[in-house]
TORKOL-4160 file (C-alpha; in steps of 0.2 Angstrom, whole numbers, padded with zeros to 4 digits, m for minus):
322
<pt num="1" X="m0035" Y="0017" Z="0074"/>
<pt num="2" X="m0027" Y="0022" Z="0088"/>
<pt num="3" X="m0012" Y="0036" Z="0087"/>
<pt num="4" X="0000" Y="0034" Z="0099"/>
<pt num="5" X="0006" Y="0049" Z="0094"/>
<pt num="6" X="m0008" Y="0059" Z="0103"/>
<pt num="7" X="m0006" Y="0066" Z="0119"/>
<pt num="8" X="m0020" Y="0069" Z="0127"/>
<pt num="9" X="m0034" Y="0058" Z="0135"/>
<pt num="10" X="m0053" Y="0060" Z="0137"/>
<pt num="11" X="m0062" Y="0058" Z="0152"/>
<pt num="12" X="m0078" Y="0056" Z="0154"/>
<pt num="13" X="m0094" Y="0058" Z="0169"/>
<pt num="14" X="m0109" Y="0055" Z="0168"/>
<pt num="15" X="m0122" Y="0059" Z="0180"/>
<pt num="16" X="m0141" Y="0063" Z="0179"/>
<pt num="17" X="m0138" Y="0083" Z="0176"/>
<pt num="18" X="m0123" Y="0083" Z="0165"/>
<pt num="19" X="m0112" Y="0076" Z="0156"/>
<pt num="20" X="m0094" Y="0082" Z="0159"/>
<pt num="21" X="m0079" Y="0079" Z="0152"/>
<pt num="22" X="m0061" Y="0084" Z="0153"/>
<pt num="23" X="m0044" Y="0082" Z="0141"/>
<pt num="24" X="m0028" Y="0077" Z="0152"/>
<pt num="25" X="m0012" Y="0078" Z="0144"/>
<pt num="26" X="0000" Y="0064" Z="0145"/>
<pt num="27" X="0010" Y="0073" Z="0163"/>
<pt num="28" X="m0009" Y="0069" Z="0170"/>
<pt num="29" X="m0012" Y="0087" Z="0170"/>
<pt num="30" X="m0031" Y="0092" Z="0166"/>
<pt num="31" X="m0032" Y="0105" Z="0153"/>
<pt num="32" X="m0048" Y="0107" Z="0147"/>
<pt num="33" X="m0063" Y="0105" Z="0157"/>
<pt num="34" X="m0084" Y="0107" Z="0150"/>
<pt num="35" X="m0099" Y="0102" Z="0152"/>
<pt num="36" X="m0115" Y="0097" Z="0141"/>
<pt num="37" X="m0134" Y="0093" Z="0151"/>
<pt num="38" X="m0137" Y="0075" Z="0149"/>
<pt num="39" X="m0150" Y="0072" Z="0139"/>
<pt num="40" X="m0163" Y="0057" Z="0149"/>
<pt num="41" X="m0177" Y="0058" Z="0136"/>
<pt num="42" X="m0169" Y="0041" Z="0127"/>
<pt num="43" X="m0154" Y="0031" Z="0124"/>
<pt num="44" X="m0151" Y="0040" Z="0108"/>
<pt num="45" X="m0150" Y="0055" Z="0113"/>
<pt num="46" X="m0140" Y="0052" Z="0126"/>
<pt num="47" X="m0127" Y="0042" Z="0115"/>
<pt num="48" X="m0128" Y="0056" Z="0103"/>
<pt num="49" X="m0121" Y="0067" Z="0116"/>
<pt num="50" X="m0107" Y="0057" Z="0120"/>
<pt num="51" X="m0104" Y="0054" Z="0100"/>
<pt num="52" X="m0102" Y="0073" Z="0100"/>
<pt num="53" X="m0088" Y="0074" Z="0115"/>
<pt num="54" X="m0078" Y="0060" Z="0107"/>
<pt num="55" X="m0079" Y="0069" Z="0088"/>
<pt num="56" X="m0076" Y="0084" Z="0097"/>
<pt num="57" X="m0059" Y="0078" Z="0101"/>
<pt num="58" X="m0053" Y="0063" Z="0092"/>
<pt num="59" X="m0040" Y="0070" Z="0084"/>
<pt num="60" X="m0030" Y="0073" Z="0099"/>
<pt num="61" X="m0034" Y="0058" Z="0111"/>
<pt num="62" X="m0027" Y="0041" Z="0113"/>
<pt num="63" X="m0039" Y="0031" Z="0126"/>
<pt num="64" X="m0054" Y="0035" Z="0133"/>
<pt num="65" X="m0062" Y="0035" Z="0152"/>
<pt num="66" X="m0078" Y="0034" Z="0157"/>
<pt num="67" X="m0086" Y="0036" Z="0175"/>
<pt num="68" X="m0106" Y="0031" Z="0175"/>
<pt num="69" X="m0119" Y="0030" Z="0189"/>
<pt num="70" X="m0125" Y="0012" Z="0193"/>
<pt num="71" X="m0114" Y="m0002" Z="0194"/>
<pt num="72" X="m0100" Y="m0009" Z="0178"/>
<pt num="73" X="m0099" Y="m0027" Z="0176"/>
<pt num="74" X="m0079" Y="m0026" Z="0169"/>
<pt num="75" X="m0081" Y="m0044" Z="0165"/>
<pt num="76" X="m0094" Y="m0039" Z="0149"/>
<pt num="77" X="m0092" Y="m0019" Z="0149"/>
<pt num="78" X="m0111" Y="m0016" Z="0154"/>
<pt num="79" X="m0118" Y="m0005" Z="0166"/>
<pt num="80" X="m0131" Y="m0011" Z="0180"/>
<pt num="81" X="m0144" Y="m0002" Z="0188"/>
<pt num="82" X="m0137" Y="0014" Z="0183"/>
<pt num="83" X="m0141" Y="0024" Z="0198"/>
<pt num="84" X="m0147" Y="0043" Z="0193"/>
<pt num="85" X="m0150" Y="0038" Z="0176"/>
<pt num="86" X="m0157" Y="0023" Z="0177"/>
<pt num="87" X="m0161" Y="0025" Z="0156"/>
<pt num="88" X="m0140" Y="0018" Z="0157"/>
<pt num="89" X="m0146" Y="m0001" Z="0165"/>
<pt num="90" X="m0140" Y="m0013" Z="0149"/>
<pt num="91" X="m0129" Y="m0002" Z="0140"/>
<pt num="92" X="m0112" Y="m0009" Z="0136"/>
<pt num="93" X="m0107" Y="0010" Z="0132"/>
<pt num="94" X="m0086" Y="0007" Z="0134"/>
<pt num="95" X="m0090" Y="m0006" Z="0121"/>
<pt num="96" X="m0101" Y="0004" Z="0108"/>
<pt num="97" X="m0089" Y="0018" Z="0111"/>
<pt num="98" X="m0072" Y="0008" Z="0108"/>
<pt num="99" X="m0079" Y="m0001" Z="0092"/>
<pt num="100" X="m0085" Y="0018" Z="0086"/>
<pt num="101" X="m0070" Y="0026" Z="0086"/>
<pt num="102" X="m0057" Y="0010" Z="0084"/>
<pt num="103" X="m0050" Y="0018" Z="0104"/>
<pt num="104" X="m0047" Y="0009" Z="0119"/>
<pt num="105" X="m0061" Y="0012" Z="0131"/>
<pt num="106" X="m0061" Y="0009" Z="0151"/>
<pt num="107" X="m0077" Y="0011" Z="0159"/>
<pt num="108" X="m0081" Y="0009" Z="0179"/>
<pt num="109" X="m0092" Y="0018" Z="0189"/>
<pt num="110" X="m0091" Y="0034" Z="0198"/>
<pt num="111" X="m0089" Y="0027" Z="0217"/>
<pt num="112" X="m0074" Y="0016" Z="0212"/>
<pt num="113" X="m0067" Y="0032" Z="0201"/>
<pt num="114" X="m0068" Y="0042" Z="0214"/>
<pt num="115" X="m0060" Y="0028" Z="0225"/>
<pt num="116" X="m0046" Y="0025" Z="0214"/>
<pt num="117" X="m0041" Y="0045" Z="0211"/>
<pt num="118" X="m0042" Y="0049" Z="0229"/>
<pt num="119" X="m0031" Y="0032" Z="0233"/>
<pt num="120" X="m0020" Y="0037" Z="0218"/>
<pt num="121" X="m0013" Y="0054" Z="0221"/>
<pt num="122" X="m0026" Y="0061" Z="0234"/>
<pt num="123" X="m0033" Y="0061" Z="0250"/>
<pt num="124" X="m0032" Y="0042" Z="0253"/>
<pt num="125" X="m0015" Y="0039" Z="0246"/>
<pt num="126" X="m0008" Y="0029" Z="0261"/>
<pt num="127" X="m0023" Y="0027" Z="0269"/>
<pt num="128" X="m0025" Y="0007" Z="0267"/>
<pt num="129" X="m0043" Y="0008" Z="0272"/>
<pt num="130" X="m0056" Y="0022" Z="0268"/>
<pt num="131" X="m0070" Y="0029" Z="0258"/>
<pt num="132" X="m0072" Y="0042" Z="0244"/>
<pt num="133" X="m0091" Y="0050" Z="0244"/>
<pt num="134" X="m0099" Y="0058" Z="0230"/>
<pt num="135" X="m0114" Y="0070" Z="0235"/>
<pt num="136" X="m0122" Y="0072" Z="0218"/>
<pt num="137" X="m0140" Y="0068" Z="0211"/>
<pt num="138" X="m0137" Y="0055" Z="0224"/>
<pt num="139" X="m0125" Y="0046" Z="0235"/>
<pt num="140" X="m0112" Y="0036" Z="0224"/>
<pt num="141" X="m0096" Y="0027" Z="0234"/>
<pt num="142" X="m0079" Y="0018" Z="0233"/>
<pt num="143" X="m0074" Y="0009" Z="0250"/>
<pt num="144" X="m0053" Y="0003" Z="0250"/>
<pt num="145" X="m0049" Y="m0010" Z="0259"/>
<pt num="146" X="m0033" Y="m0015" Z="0262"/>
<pt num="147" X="m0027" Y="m0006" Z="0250"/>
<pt num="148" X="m0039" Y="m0012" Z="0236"/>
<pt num="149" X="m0054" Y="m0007" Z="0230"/>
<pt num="150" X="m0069" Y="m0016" Z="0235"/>
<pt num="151" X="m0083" Y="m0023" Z="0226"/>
<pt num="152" X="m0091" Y="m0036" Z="0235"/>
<pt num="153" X="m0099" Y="m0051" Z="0227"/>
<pt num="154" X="m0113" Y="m0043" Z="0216"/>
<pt num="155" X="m0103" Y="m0024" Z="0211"/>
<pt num="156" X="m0115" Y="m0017" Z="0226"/>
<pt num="157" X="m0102" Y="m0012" Z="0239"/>
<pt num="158" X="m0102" Y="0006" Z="0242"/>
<pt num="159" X="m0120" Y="0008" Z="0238"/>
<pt num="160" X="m0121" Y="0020" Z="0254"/>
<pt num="161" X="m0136" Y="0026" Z="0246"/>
<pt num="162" X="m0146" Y="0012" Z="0251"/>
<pt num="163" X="m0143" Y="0015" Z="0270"/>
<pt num="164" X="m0161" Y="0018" Z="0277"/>
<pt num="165" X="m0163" Y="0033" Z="0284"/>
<pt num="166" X="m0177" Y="0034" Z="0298"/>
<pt num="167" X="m0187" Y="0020" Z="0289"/>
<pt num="168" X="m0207" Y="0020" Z="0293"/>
<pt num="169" X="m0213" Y="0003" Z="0284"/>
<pt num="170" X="m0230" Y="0008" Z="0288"/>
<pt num="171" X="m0229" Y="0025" Z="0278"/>
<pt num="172" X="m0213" Y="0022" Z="0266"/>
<pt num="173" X="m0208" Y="0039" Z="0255"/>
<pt num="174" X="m0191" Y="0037" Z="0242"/>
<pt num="175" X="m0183" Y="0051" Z="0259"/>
<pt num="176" X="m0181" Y="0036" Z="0269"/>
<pt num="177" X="m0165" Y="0030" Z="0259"/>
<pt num="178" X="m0149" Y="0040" Z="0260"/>
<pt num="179" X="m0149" Y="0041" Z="0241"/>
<pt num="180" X="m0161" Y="0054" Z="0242"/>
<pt num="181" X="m0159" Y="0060" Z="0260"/>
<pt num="182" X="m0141" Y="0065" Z="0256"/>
<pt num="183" X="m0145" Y="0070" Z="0237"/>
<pt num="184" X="m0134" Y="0087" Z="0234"/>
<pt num="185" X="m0146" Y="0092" Z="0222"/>
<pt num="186" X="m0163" Y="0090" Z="0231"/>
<pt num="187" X="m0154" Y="0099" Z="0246"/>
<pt num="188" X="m0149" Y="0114" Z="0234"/>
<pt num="189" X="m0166" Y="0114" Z="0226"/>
<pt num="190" X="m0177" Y="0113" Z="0240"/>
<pt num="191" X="m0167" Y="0128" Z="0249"/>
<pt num="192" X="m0169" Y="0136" Z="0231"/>
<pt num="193" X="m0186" Y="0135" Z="0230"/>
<pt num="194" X="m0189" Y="0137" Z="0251"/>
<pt num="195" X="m0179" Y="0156" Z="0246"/>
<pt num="196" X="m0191" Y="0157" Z="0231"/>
<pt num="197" X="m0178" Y="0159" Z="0218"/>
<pt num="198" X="m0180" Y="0160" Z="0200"/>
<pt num="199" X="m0168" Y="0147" Z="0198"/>
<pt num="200" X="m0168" Y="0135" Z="0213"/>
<pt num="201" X="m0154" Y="0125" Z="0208"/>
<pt num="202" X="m0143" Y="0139" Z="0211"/>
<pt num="203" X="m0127" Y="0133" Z="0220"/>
<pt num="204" X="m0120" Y="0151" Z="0224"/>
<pt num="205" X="m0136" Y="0159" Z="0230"/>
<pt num="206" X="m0141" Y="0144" Z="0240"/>
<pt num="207" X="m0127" Y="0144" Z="0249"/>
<pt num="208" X="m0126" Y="0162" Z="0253"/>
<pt num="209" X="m0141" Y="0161" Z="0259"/>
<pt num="210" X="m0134" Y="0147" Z="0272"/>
<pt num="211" X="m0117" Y="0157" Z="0275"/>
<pt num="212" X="m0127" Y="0173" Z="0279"/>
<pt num="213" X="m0138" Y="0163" Z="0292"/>
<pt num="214" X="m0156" Y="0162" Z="0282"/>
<pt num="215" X="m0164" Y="0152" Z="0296"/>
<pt num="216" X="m0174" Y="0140" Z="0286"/>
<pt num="217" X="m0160" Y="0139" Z="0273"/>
<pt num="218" X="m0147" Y="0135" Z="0286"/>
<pt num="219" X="m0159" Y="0123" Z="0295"/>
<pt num="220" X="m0164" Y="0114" Z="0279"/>
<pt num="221" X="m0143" Y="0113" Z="0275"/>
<pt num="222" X="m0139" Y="0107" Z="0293"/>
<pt num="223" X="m0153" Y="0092" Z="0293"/>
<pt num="224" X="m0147" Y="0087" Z="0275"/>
<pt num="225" X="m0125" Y="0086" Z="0285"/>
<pt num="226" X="m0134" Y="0075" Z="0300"/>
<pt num="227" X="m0141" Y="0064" Z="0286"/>
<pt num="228" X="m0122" Y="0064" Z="0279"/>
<pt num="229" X="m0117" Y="0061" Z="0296"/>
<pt num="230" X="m0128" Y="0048" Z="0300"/>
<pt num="231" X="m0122" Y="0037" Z="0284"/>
<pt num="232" X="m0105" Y="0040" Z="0290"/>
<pt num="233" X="m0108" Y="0035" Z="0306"/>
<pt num="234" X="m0117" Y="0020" Z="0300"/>
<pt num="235" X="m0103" Y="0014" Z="0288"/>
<pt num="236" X="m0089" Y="0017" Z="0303"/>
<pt num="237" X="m0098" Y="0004" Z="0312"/>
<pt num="238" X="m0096" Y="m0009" Z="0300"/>
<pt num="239" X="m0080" Y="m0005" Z="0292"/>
<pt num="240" X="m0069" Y="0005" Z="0303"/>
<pt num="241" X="m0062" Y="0017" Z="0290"/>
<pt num="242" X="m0049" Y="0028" Z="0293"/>
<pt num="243" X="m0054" Y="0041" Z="0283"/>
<pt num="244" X="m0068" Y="0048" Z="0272"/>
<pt num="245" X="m0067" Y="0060" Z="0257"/>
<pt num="246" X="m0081" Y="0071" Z="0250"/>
<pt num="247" X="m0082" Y="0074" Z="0231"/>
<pt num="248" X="m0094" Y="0081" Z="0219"/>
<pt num="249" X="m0106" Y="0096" Z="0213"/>
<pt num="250" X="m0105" Y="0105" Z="0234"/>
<pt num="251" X="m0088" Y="0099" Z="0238"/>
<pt num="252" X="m0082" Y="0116" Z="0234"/>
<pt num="253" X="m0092" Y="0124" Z="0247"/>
<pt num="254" X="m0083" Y="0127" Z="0262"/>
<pt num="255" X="m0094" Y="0126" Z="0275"/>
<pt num="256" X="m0099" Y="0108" Z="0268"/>
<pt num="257" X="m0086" Y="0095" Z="0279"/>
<pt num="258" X="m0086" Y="0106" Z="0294"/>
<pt num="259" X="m0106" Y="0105" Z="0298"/>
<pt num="260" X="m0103" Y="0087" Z="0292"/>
<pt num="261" X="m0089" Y="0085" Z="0306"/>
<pt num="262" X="m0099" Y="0094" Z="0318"/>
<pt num="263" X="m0118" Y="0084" Z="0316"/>
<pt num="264" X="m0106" Y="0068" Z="0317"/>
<pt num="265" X="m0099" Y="0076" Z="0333"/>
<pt num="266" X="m0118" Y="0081" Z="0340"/>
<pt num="267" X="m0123" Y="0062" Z="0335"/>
<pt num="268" X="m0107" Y="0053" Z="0344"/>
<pt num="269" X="m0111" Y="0065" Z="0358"/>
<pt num="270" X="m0130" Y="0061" Z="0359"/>
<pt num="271" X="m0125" Y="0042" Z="0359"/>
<pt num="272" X="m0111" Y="0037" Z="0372"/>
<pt num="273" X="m0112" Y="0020" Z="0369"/>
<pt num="274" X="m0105" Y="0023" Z="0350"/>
<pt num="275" X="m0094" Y="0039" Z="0357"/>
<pt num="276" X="m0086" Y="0025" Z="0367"/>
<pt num="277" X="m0087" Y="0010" Z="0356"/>
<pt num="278" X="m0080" Y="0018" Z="0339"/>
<pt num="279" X="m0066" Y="0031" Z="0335"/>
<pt num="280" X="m0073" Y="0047" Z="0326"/>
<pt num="281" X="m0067" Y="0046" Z="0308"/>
<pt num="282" X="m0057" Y="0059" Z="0298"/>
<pt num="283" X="m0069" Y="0067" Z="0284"/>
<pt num="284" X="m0060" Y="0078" Z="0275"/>
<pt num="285" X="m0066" Y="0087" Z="0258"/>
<pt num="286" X="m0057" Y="0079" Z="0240"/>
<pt num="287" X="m0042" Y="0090" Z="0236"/>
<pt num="288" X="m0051" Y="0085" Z="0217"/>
<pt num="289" X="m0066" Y="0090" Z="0224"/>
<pt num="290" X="m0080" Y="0092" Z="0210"/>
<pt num="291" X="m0068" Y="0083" Z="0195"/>
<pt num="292" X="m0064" Y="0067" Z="0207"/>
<pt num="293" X="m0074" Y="0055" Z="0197"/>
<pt num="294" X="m0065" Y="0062" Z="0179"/>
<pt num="295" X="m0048" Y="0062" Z="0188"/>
<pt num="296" X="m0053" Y="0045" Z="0192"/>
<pt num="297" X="m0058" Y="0039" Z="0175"/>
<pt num="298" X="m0041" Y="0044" Z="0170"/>
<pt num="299" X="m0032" Y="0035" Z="0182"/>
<pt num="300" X="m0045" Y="0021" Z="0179"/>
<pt num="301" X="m0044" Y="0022" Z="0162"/>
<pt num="302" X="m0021" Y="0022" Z="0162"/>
<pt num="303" X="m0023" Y="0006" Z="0173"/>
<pt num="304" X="m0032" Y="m0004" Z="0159"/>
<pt num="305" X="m0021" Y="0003" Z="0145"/>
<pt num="306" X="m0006" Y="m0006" Z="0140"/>
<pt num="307" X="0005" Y="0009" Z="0136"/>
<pt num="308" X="0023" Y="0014" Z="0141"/>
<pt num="309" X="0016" Y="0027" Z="0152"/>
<pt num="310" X="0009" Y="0016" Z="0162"/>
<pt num="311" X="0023" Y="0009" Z="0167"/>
<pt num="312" X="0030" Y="0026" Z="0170"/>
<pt num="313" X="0019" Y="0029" Z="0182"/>
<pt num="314" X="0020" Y="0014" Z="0191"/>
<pt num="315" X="0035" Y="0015" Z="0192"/>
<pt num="316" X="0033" Y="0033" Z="0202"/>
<pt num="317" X="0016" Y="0024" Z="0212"/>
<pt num="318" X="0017" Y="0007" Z="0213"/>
<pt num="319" X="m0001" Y="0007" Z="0221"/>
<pt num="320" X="m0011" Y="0006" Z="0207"/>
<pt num="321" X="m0029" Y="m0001" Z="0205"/>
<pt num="322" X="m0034" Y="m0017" Z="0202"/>
């Protein structure tokens, strides 16, 4: 049953590493924030982890939002594909949730969530054309055009992560695709284990090793921003964006967007033709940063529920998603 006297909403993201979720009270302030390692051994599992974050805070919560790789058919609540985890393609997992816990439950994937904060009350508010990024296990999107978020007719715009990326059709490898060309985590763990940590998923030491000039660390680092680049460059020549925010697990890294800026400099330089022929984009990291796909599950989720607040907000930001 669901208390309308609870305050508090749950926001949910899944991605292949963790699972992490965050309480926001009802000014839209986030106020809790953990983490659990996502369990990819089976569906079971997997559900029995997000059983536990919903138990875990019931009693407080009114709605729940969920952000999940792949792609969410809103007509029937199930994911597709599944993107990172593809052990999610089938699940109806808003459904199962909401008939759980007697809670409303809005699901969308993380591209459009991060679109959708970053439009909201971020980078792109304004911005009637533009794209949020999210460089995780893999690449995951959100395009606006027009002020709206974009789809297209199968769920599959903002699959950036299919871009090819130096393609060999005589000698194909899974490299070839931005999805894992402009993989946050492969980066970090090939640095890591280039630098022969004991933990070569180490975000800090990796990039200290690149801010402290490690030549094969900040080589490594550089190619994977001209791969970034280079799927930026791409997507400015067919949609023309105005401007294009980085999120996810190294969007807190300061040297991130600048080498990103600078490798699409050094490829617009290197290519007069597109210099002349497209302007240079604004890339700018998400002032959400690592939490823009749960801020955008929240704002997702608030646009599905028929509360008062709602209104409240619309009436402050008339822009909200579809």
């Amino acid at each position: 049953m669901i208390m309308m006297n609870n305050t508090e909403q749950l926001s949910i993201a899944v991605n292949e590493s963790a699972i992490r979720y965050a309480l926001f009270s009802d000014q839209g302030e986030l106020k809790v924030r953990k983490s659990v390692p996502t369990p990819t051994d089976n569906i079971d599992n997997f559900l029995k982890a997000i059983y536990h974050i919903v138990e875990e805070n019931q009693k407080n919560i009114y709605g729940i939002g969920i952000s999940v790789p792949g792609q969410v058919d809103q007509a029937d609540g199930i994911i597709y594909q599944g993107g990172s985890l593809p052990l999610l393609h089938g699940l109806s997992l808003g459904k199962i949730i909401a008939a759980r816990y007697d809670l409303p439950v809005a699901m969308q994937s993380v591209g459009i969530c991060a679109a959708t904060a970053a439009h909201w009350n971020g980078n792109l508010r304004n911005i009637h054309n533009g794209a949020a990024l999210i460089l995780d296990d893999g690449v995951g999107a959100g395009i606006i055009l027009n002020d709206r978020i974009f789809t297209g007719n199968h769920l599959e715009a903002g699959a950036l992560g299919m871009i090819l990326a130096n393609p060999q059709t005589d000698n194909p490898s899974p490299s070839q695709i931005m999805f894992n060309a402009c993989s946050a985590t492969k980066m970090v763990q090939k640095i890591g284990n280039v630098l022969q940590l004991s933990d070569p998923n180490d975000d800090t030491k990796v990039f200290k090793a690149i801010e402290n000039g490690e030549a094969n660390a900040r080589e490594l680092f550089n190619e994977y921003c001209r791969n970034v680049a280079y799927m930026i460059a791409n997507t400015q020549a067919v949609l023309d964006l105005n401007k294009y925010v980085i999120c996810g697990r190294i969007s807190t890294q300061s040297i991130l967007v600048p080498e990103i800026n600078h490798q699409l400099q050094v490829i617009r330089d290197s290519f007069s033709l597109l210099k002349e022929a497209l302007h240079m984009p604004n890339v700018e990291t998400s002032v959400f940063k690592q939490d823009t796909d749960l801020y955008g599950a929240y704002y997702f989720a608030l646009s599905q529920f028929d509360f008062k607040k709602l209104q409240e907000y619309a009436a402050q930001d008339p822009s909200l998603p579809d």
